[in-house]
Each structure stands twice: as structure tokens, then as C-alpha cells.
C-alpha positions in Angstrom: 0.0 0.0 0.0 1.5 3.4 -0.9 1.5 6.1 1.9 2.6 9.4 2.9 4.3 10.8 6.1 1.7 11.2 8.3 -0.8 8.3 7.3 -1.7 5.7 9.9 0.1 2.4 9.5 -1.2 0.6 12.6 -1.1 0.6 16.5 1.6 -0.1 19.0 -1.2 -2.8 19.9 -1.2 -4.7 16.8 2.6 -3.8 14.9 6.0 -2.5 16.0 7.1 0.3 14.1 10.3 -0.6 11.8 12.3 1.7 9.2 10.4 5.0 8.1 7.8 4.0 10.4 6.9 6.1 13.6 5.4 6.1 16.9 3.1 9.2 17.8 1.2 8.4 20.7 -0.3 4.8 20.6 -0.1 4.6 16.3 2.7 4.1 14.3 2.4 6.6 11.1 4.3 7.0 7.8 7.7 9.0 8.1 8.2 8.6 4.3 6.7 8.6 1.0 6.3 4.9 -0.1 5.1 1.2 0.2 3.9 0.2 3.7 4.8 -3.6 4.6 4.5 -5.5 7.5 6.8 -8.8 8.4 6.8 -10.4 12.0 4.4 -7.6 13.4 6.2 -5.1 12.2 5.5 -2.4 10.1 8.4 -0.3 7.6 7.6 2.0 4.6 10.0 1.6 1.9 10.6 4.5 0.2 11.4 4.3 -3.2 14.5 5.7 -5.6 17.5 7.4 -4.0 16.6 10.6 -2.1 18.1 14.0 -3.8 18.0 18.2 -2.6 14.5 19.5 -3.3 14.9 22.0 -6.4 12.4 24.6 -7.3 9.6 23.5 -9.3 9.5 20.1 -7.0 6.4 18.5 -6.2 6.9 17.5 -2.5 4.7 16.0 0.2 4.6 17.4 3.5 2.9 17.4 7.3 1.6 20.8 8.6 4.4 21.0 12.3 3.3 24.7 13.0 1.4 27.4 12.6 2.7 31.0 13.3 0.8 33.7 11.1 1.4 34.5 8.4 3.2 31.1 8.1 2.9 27.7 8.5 6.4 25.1 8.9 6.0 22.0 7.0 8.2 19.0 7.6 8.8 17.9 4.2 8.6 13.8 3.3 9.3 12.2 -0.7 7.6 12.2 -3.7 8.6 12.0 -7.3 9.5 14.8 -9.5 8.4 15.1 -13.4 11.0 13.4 -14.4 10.8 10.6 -12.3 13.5 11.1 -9.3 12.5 11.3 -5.5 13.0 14.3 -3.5 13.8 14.6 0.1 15.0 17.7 2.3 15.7 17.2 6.2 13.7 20.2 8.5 11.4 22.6 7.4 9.9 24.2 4.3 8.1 27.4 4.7 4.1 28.4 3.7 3.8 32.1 3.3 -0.1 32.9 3.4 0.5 34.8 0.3 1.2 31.8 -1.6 -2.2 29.2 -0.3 -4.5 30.8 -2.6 -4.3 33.3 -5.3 -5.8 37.0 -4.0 -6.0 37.8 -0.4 -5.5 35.2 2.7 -6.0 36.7 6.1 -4.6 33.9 8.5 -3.2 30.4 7.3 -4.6 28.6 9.7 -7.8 28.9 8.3 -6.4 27.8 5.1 -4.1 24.1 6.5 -4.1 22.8 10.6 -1.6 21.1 12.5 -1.2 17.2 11.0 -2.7 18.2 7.9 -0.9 16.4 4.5 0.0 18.8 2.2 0.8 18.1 -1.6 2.8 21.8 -2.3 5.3 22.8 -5.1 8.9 24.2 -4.2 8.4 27.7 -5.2 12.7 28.7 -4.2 15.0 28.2 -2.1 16.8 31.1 -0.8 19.9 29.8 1.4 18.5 27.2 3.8 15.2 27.9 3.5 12.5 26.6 1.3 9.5 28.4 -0.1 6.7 26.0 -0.8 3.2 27.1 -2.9 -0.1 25.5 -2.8 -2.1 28.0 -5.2 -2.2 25.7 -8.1 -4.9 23.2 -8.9 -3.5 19.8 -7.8 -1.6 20.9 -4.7 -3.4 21.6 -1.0 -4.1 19.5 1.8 -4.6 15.8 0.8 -4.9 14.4 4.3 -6.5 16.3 6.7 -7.0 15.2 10.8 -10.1 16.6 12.8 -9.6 19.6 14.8 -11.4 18.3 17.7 -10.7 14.8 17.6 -7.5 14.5 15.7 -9.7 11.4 13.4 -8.8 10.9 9.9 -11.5 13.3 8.0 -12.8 12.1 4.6 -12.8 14.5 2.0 -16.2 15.4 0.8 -16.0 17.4 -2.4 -14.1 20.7 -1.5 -14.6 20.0 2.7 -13.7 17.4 5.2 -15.7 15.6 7.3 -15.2 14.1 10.6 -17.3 11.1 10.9 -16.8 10.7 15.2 -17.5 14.4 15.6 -19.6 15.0 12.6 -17.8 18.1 12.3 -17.3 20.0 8.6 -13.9 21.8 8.4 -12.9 23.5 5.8 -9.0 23.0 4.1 -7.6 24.4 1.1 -7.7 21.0 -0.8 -5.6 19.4 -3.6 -8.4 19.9 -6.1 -8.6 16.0 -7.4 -9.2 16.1 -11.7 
């Protein structure tokens, strides 16, 4: 099964978590784009290709860490490139509110929440830090985790929905073709 950093693998009740695999509370989640397997109770992700620098004009995958306006810090995880080669970069890439949507955002936090799974394209790197964009169509939050609960939320056309809280919550989402 392919996953993303951030996606539930399991439970420290049923697996153990192995390479690219994390414990955050009592589940083990993805630390790395790519295929989740589990041997002898325990769970790994193995992520795929050899991991290079993050250029821009990357499409990367990322998990929302923090939140401090007009900014939100994304820790950055794999995905593939245009060309076919797999990104990585250790740390944080940076959200500017002016590049969620296109006109005017007031606070980003209305926009992606803590845990949320963003899709985003590098838009530059200036010294150590990286820029990242989520105007385009395609790019936003692909995973998103309940405000109130912290449950998985299914994506109901341009919302999410909470299924345990029946709570609506409003992202901006990787618009799906």
C-alpha cells in the first residue's frame, strides 16, 4: 500500500514500528513517502529511488508542524519529480499565506491545521530555506485530521468531514481532476 508521512500504518497494539515508520502516541504513522509492509508484526515504509535536494519547481509532500501567522512550517517527506527522481529535504519548508491561494489570505490557519498532509510545489529556495506554494490546482491539503478529535476526516468534495464528531472543516484541498 503506498502512503505518505503522516498516514496511519497501525497501532503499537497490533505492529511494531520498523524503518520509516513512527510512533506518535499509541499509532505508528508514515515517516516517508512509499510502500507500507508488515513482516513479524512489524510495520516499515519503503521509500522508493534514491533521495536528492528539493529544487524549485519540485512537487513534494509534507505534514503541517506549525502554525505562526502568516506562516505555516512544514516538515517535508518524498515524492517523485516530473522526471521521475525522489525528492527529500531534512527540516522545514516554509508556507507564506500569500502563496495558499491566489488574492487575499488573512490567516493560514484557516487555510491548512496542525497534521494536515500537504501536496505543495517548491516555489525557491533562498539559502537554507525553502519556499513552498499551494495555489495551483492539484496541490493543497490531501490528508486532513479533525480539529477536535484528531480522526482521519474524509474528503467530501471541497470539505472534510469528521465522521466521530460529525464536524465539517474547511482546508484548502488538492483539487482532485
Amino acid at each position: 500500500m503506498k502512503v505518505v508521512p503522516g498516514q496511519l500504518l497501525g497501532t503499537e497494539e497490533e505492529v511494531m514500528p520498523g524503518a520509516n515508520a513512527v510512533l506518535e502516541g499509541s499509532d505508528i504513522v508514515a515517516s516517508a513517502v512509499g510502500e507500507a509492509e508488515v513482516k513479524n508484526k512489524v510495520v516499515t515504509v519503503r521509500a522508493q529511488g534514491i533521495p536528492v535536494m528539493v529544487k524549485p519547481g519540485d512537487i513534494v509532500v509534507g505534514r503541517v508542524e506549525a502554525v505562526f501567522e502568516p506562516v505555516a512550517l512544514v516538515n517535508l517527506g518524498l515524492d517523485r519529480t516530473k522526471d521521475g527522481r525522489q525528492v527529500t529535504l531534512p527540516g522545514y519548508a516554509v508556507l507564506h499565506a500569500s502563496h495558499v491561494r491566489s488574492g487575499f489570505v488573512k490567516n493560514v490557519h484557516d487555510e491548512v491545521k496542525i497534521g494536515d498532509i500537504l501536496k505543495a510545489r517548491v516555489e525557491e529556495i533562498k539559502r537554507e530555506d525553502v519556499g513552498l506554494t499551494i495555489k495551483e490546482k492539484g496541490l493543497g491539503v490531501i490528508i486532513a485530521f479533525c480539529t477536535n478529535c484528531r480522526t482521519k476526516m474524509e474528503r467530501r468534495g471541497p470539505d472534510f468531514y469528521c465522521g466521530v464528531c460529525d464536524r465539517v472543516e474547511k482546508r484548502k484541498t488538492a483539487e482532485i481532476d
